[in-house]
N, C-alpha and C positions, 0 to 999 in steps of 0.2 A: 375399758372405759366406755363402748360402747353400750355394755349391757347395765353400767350401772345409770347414763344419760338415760335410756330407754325405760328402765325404772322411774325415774324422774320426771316424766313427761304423766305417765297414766298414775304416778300418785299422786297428782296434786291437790287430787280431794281427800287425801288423809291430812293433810296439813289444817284442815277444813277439822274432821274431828281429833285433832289434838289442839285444838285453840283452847277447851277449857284448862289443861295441864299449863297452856302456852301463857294464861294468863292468872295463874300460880304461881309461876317461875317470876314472871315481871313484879309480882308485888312481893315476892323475898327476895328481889336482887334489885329493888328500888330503882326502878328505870324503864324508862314506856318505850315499844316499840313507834319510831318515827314515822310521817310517812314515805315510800317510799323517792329518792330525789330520781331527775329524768337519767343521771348518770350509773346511779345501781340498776335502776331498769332496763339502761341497754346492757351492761352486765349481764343481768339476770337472762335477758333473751339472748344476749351472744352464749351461756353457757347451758342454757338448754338448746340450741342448735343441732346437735348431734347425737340424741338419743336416738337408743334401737329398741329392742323389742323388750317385752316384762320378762322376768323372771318369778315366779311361782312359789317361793320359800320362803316361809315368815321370818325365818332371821332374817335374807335380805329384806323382807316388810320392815323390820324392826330397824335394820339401818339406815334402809330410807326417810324412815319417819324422822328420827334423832338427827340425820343429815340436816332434811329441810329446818327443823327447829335449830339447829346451829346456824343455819342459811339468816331466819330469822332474828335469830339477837347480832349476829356479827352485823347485820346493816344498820342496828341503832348502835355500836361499839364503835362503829367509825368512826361517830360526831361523838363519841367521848374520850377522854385521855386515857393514856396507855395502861395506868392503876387499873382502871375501870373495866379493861381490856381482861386484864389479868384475874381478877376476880369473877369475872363471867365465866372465864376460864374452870375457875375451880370449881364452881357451882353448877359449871354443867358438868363436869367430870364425876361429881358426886351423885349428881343425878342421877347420872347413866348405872351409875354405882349398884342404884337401890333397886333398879328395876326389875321386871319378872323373868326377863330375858340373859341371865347370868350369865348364860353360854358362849351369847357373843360379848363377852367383855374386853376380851383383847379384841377383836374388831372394832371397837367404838373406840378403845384407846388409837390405836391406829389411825382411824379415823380422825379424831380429835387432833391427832397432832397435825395430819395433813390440812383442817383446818384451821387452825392455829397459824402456820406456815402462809396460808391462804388469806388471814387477815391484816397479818403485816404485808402482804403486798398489794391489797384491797385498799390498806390506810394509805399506804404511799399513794397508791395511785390515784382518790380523795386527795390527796395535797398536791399534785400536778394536775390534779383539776382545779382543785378554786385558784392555784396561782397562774391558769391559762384564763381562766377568769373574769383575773385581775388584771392581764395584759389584755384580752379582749376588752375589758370595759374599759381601759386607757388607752387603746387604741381607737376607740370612739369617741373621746375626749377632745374636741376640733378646738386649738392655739394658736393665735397669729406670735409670732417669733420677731426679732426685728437684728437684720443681719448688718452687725458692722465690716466694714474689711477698710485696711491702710492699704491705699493706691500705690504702687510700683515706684519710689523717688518722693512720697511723700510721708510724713510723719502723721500727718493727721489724719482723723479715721473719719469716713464717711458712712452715709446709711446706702447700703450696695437696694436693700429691697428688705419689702413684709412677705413673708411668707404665712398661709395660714392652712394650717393639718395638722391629721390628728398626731399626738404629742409623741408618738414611739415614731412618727416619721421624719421629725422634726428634729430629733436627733441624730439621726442619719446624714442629714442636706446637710452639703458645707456650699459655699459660695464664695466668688473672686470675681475683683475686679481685670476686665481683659482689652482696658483701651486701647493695646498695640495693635487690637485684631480688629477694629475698628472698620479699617480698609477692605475689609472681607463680608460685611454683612450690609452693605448699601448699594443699592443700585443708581441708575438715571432718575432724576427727579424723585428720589426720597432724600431725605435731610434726617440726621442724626441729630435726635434733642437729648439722650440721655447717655449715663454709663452703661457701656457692653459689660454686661456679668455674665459668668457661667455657673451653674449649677448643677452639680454632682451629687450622686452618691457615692456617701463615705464607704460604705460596707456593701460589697457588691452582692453578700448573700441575703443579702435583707431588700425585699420588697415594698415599693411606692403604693399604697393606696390610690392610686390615682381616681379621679382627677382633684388637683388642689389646687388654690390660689396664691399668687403671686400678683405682689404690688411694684412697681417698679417707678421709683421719682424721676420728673423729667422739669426740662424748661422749655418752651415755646415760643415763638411768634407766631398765632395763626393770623394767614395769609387769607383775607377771607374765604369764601363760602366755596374753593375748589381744592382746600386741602384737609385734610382727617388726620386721626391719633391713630395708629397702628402699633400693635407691638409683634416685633419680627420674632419667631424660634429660626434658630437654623443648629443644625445637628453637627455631627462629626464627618458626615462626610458632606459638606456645605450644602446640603439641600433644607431651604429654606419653607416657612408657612406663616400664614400672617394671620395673627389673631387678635379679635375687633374686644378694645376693651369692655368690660361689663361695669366698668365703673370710672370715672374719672376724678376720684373724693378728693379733698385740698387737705384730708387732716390722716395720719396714718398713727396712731396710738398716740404721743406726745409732737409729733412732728409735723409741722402746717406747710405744706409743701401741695404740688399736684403730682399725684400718683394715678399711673394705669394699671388696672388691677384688673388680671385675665385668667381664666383657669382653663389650665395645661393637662394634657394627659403623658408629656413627656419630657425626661429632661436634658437642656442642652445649655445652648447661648442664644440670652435673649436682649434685643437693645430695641428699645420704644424709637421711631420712626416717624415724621411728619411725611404723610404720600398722599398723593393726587387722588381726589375720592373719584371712587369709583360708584355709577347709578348704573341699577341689571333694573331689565323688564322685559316681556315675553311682547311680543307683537303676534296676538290671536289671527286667524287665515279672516277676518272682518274688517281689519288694519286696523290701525291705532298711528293717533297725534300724540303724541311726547313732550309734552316741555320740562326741562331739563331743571330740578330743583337746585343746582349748585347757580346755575343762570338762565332765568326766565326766560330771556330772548332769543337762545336755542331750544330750535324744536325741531323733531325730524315727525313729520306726517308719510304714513304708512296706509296706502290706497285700500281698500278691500281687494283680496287675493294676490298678494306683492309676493306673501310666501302661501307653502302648499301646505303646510301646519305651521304651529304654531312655534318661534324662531326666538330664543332667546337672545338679547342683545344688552354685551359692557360697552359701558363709554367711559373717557375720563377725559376730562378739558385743559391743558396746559395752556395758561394766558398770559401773550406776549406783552410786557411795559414796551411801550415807546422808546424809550429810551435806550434800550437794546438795538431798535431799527435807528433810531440816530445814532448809535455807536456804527452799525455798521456801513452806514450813508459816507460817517465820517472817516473810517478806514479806510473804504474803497470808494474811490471815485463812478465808478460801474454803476452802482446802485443808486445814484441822485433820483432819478426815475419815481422811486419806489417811496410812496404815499405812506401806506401804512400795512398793518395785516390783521388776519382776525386770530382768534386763539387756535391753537393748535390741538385739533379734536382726534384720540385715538381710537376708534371700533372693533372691539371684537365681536365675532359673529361663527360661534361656536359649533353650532348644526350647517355651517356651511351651505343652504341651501341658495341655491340662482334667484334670482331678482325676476318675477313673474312681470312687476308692474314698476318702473322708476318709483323713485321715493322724494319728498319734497326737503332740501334742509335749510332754515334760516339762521345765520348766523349774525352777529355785529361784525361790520370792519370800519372802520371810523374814517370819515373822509378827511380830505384835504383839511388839514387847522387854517392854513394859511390863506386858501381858496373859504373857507367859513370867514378868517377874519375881512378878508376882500368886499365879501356880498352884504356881512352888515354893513363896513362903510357906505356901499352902495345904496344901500338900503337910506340908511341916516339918510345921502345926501339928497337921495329921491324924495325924501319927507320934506325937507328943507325949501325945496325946490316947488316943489308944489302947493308953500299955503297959501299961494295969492289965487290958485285956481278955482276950481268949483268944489263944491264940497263931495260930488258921487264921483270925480276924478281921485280926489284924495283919499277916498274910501278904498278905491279898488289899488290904489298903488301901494296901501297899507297891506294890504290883503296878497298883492303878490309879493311884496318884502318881504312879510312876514312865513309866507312859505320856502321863500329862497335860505331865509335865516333858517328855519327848521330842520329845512333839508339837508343844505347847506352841500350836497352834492356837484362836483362839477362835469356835463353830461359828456365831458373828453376826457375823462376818469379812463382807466381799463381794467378790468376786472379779470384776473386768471384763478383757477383752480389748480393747485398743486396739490401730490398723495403720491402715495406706492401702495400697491396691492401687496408687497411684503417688504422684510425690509433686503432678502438679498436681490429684491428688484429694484429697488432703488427708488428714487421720487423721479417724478414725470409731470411734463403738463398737459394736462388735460383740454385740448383747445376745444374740443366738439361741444363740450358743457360752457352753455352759457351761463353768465354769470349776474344777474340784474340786481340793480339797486329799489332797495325798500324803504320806507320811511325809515326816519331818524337814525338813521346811518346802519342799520340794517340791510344786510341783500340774501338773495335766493337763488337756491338751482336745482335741478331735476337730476338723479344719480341712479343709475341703474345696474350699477354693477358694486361689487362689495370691495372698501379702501380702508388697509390697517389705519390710516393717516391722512389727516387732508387739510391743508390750512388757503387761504384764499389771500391773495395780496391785490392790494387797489395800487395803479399807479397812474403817474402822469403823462407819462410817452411812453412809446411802443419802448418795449425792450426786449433781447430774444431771449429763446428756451433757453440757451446755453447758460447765459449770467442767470437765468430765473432759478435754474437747476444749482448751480451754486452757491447762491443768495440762498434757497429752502435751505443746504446743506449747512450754510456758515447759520443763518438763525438758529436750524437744531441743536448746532453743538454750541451754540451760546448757552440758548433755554437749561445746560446741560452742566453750566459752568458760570462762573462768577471769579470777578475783577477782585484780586487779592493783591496786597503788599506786606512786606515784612518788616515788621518794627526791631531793631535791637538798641537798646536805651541801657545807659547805665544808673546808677545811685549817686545822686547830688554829693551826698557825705561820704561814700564806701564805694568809690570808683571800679575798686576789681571786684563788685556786684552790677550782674548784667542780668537782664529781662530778654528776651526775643521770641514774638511773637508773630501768626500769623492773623491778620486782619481785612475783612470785606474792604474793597475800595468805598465804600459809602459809608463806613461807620470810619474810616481812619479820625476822622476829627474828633470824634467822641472816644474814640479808646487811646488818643492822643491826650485827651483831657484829662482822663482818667490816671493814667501811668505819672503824670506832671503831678497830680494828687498823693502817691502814694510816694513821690520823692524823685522818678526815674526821668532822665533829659538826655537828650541828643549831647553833642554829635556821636554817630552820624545819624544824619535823618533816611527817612524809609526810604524803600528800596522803589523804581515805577513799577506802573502794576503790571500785572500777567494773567493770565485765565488760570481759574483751577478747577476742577471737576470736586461732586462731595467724593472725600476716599483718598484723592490724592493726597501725596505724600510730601513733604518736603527734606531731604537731607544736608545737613551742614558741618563742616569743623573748619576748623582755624590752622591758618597758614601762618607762616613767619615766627617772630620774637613775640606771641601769645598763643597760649593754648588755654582751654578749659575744666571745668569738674561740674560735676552736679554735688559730688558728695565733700568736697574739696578734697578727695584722695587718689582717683581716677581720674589722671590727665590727659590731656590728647584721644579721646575718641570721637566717635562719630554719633553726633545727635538728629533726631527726628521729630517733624510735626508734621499732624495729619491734619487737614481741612474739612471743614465739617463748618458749612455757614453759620448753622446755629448754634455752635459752640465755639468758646476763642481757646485755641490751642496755644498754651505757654507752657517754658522753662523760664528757670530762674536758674543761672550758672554763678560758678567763680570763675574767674580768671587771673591767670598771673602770667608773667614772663619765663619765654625758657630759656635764656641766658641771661644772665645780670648785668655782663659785661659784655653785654651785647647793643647795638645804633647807640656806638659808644659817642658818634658825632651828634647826637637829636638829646634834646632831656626828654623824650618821650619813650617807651618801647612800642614797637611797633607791628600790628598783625592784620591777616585779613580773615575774615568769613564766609566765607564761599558756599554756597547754596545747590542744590541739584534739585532737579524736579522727578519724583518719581511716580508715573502714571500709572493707575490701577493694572494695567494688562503687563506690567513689568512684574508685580508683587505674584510671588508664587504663594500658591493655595496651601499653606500651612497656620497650625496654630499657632505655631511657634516662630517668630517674624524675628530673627537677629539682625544685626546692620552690621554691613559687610562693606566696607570702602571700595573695596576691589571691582565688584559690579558695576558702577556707573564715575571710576574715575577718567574713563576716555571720554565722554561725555562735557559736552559745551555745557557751562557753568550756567543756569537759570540769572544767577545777579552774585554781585560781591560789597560786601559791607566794611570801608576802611575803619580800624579800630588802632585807638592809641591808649596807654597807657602810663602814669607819670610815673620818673621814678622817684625815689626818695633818696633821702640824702642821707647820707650814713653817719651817725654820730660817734665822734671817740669820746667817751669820759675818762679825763687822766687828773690823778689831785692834785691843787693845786701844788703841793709843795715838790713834785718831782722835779727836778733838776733836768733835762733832756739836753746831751751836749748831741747836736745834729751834725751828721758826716754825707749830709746833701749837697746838691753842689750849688755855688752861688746862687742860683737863680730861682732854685726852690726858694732859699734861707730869706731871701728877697719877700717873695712870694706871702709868705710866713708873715714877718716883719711887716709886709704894706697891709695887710691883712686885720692885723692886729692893731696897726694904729688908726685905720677905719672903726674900727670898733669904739676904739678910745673916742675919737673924733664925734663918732654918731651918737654917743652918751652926751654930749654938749649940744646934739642938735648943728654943727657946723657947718655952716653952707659952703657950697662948693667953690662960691665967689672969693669966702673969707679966707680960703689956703692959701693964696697970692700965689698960685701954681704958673707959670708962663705958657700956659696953654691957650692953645683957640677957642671962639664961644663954637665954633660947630662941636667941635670936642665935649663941649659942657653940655648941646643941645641931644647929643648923639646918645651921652651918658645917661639922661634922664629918659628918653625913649626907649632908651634897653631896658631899667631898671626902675620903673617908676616910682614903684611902691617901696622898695626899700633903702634906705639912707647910706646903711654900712657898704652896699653894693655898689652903691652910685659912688663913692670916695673911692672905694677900692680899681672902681674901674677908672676912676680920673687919677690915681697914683701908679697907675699901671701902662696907662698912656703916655701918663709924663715919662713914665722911667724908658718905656722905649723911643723917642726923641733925644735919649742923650747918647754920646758915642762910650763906647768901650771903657774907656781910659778915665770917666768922668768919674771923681768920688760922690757917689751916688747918697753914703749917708753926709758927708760935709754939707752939699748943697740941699738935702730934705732936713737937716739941723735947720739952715739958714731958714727956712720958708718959715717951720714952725717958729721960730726966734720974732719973727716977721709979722706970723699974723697972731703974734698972744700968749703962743702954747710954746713959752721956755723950757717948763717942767715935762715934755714930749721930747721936746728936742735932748733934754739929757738921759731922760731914761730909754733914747730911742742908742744915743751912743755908747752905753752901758751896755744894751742886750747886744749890739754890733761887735763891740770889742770882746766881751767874754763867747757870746756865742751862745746865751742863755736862753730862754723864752718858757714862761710859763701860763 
């Protein structure tokens, strides 16, 4: 092999003088040599690779030659059909035939057949090219796809996400909805706006193009200008990455919705996130003033030479509503004190370098309301009071009103700085930093040292570290957590259909409104509220003579909602009775709903989240919801013509009988007055308060009263003859002693 490669290399300028024969051959075999494609060519040079040295004998000249000329038409036979294959065939065989070189005839056959052999695996290997081709050029082919998936317990199909890649990757991706795992991909201060998906590949030997995009539909409230759109990856073993959408479009192929749409280099679970924005900026060693684009009126000014290079710095602002400091005013007496606070600023400061020169930072903290409303009065009254003076008196008193109004600070305020340098240090106050007041309720202070955390509280009397240190710790875990109650309502029309949902204490009126819209009412009504963190969990099942189903075939388990502010978590159940003949004393059946709280650092770190009763039934019940259910009254239909001879005992047969001639009674409309029964009116008052609404009942129960008033011994049908003989209804009275005497009743 080597010597015939070697041959092959220094003849390639005979190929050169047999082009005239070469193109002889092409105009009696009707077929033009092509040019050569880039795939014969590396052929061509992978098979001359391993030539060795010439050999010196004109036969081998001779079969060299015939070689490369069959080299020749086999690379234009490969873009032709097999026929055509075959006829080249013959026509070089002939060829060789006629030649002057007789000798090696059996050489060139041999030959011939080895290339023969050579071109059938030449063509195949032409047809596993153009069809890699064809996968390569449809693997360039870029498709947005649009993934439906049916949620866990529900029938109907949602848009999970858009995906867009090229088309051979796109059949790989499957997708699922994984709202159990909800609990596992939020932290402090992010809020869950969409569905947790996961995204796989199907075929683990096939390869992701990456990087490709994903759309992911969400819903919102943005919180003004200190919250952003994030969308979360977090992998299989929960380490998370947050990636900043590239698109936030309202329309995804036919779908008008708001989509995040981010491109991922990897694939996991991914859930769109509302979090606290985050502003980086480098503070060059010449300092720099900062005001903060989320809120103008923090600024941190950075002296010249504060740092010894140049010191990158995240901030993110968490800001306190009011109303969280009057919840906790209102809890705890302790805290009356405390005015107000400013927002809650977190610093990292990543090159960890020492503080050369303090730093200046202003924040807002808003003074006294009440002390503001105080100084206008004041103010008013001061105007009031002086228009009979001079007029440069009323000028200046205008003039200090009107700055006390502005300010509206009062100068027996106290002003504390609270922070921790980490968090297993814990929050501290900072007494050495003073704390002044700025215009418009702005104040300032000098900080020299570096604080994950630091928020400033104004108050109105001294109060100590201890309660200050307390009060930081109950604000954070508010900031952290929100005022929930739990709805369970049933169906106006279809009572063993029940809703139970959880709901923000601020929106209950609005999603009270709502549920009353789609048919769902109390009792009972909502549970009082509780704090919940985002992630928390709620678990619940039912106690007593009711249990539940989601699907109405699985009864009696244990149900879950997770909290998530920005999403209202609901089931829609059945429920029925587990005994029938069960609060045989109530027309009601009767059960409760009992509630558990389950906190993030309970939930263990799996995908796979079962609900297990056993874990938190020693646990103090979060609330419990009484539920009743009516029963129904069971109908016999028997035809009329049966004959039924009863072997009850009197007092059923009774029973029967008063029954029945209620019935007859209530077709006439007869009042309770007209039976001329010798009853009391409390009797008759009593009777219509038990049974208002219906007639036959109301008879029935004033025939049944009478009948117990009489003794033993008393002919109970003689004397209910006489009444109806009495008040009209003769033809009662006889068919009343007809069904007495035979014992008939139809």
């Amino acid at each position: 092999m080597k010597k015939e490669h070697s041959e092959h290399r220094l003849l390639m300028s005979s190929v050169t003088e047999k082009k005239e024969c070469s193109g002889k051959d092409k105009r009696h075999g009707g077929s033009s040599v092509t040019e050569k494609s880039p795939e014969l060519a590396f052929q061509d040079a992978h098979t001359s690779s391993g030539e060795g040295m010439l050999s010196g004998t004109a036969e081998d000249i001779y079969d060299r030659t015939v070689t490369k000329l069959l080299e020749q038409e086999k690379k234009s036979v490969v873009k032709d059909s097999s026929e055509q294959v075959k006829s080249e065939e013959r026509r070089l065989t002939k060829q060789m035939e006629g030649s002057k070189m007789e000798t090696n005839h059996e050489i060139c056959r041999n030959d011939l057949i080895t290339f023969t052999a050579s071109e059938q695996t030449c063509d195949l290997t032409a047809v596993n090219l153009s069809m890699n081709d064809s996968e390569v050029q449809k693997s360039r082919q870029w498709m947005s796809k649009e993934f439906l998936v049916e949620e866990s317990g529900k029938s109907k199909c949602e848009v999970a996400c858009f995906i867009k890649a090229p088309s051979t990757a796109l059949e790989n991706l499957k997708c699922k909805i994984v709202n159990d795992t909800s609990s596992l991909v939020v932290d402090d201060s992010e809020e869950l706006v969409s569905n947790v998906i996961s995204i796989e590949c199907s075929d683990y030997e096939k390869t992701i193009p990456f990087p490709i995009n994903i759309a992911i539909p969400f819903t919102s409230c943005f919180r003004g200008s200190y919250r952003e759109i994030m969308v979360k990856l977090t992998d299989v073993n929960f380490q998370s990455h947050y990636l900043t959408p590239i698109s936030l479009e309202g329309y995804q192929g036919k779908h008008k919705e708001t989509f995040a749409e981010v491109k991922i280099y990897q694939l996991g679970v991914f859930s769109v996130l509302s979090c606290l924005k985050k502003e980086t900026f480098t503070v060059p060693k010449v300092g720099l003033s900062q005001k903060l684009s989320m809120d103008c009126r923090i600024s941190f000014c950075y002296h010249p030479e504060t740092f010894s290079s140049p010191a990158p710095m995240q901030l993110k602002i968490q800001p306190v509503e009011p109303s969280l400091v009057s919840a906790l005013k209102a809890r705890y007496d302790m805290y009356h004190s405390v005015v107000s606070t400013s927002a809650l600023v977190y610093v990292q400061h990543p090159s960890a370098q020492p503080f050369n020169r303090s730093v200046t930072i202003t924040l807002p903290c808003p003074p006294n309301p009440e002390k503001k409303r105080q100084d206008e009065t004041e103010h008013a009254r001061a105007i009031s009071a002086t228009v009979k003076r001079d007029e440069k008196c009323l000028y200046f008193l205008q003039a200090v009103g009107a700055s006390v109004r502005k300010n509206g600070e009062n100068p027996s305020d106290t002003l504390k700085l609270l922070g921790h340098r980490n968090k297993e240090e814990g929050w501290k106050v900072f007494d050495d930093v003073i704390v002044q007041n700025a215009r418009n309720g702005l104040v300032s202070f000098e900080l020299n040292e570096h604080l994950e955390s630091f928020v400033v509280i104004r108050l109105s009397l001294l109060l100590e570290n201890t309660y200050l240190l307390l009060f930081a710790q109950a604000l954070e875990k508010g900031l952290c957590s929100t005022m929930a109650n739990v709805i369970l309502y049933r169906k106006r029309e279809n009572p063993y259909k029940i809703v139970v949902l959880l709901s923000a204490s601020k929106e209950l009126a609005g999603e009270l409104q709502k549920l009353h819209e789609e048919g769902y009412f109390g009792p009972p009504e909502p549970t009082q509220q509780f704090p919940l963190r985002e992630g928390e969990q709620v678990h619940f099942r039912f106690r007593g003579n009711i249990f539940a189903s989601e699907n109405g075939k699985d009864f009696g388990k244990v149900y879950r909602l997770i909290f998530h502010s920005q999403r209202k978590p609901r089931l829609e159940l059945q429920i029925k009775e587990v005994d029938e003949f069960g609060n045989h004393s109530s027309p009601h059946y009767k059960g409760t709903a009992v509630f558990y709280k389950i906190t993030r650092e309970m939930i263990t770190k799996k995908w796979e989240q079962p609900l297990l009763y056993g874990e938190y039934r020693h646990q103090s019940p979060l609330c419990k919801l009484a539920l009743t259910l009516p029963k129904q009254e069971k109908l016999i239909n028997r035809p009329r013509s049966t004959k039924r001879i009863s072997s009850d005992s009197p007092e059923a047969i009774w029973d029967n009988l008063l029954y029945w001639l209620a019935e007859e009674l209530a077709e006439d409309n007869t009042s309770l007055l007209a039976l001329c029964l010798p009853v009391r009116r409390s009797v008759l008052q009593l009777v219509r308060l038990k049974c208002p609404d219906n007639l036959t009942h109301q008879i029935y129960e004033l025939l049944c009263c009478w009948k117990k008033t009489l003794p033993r011994s008393a002919d109970k049908q003689q004397l209910l003859s006489h009444y109806l003989r009495k008040s009209g209804r003769s033809d009662l009275s006889e068919e009343l002693r007809f069904k007495w005497q035979n014992k008939v009743f139809t």
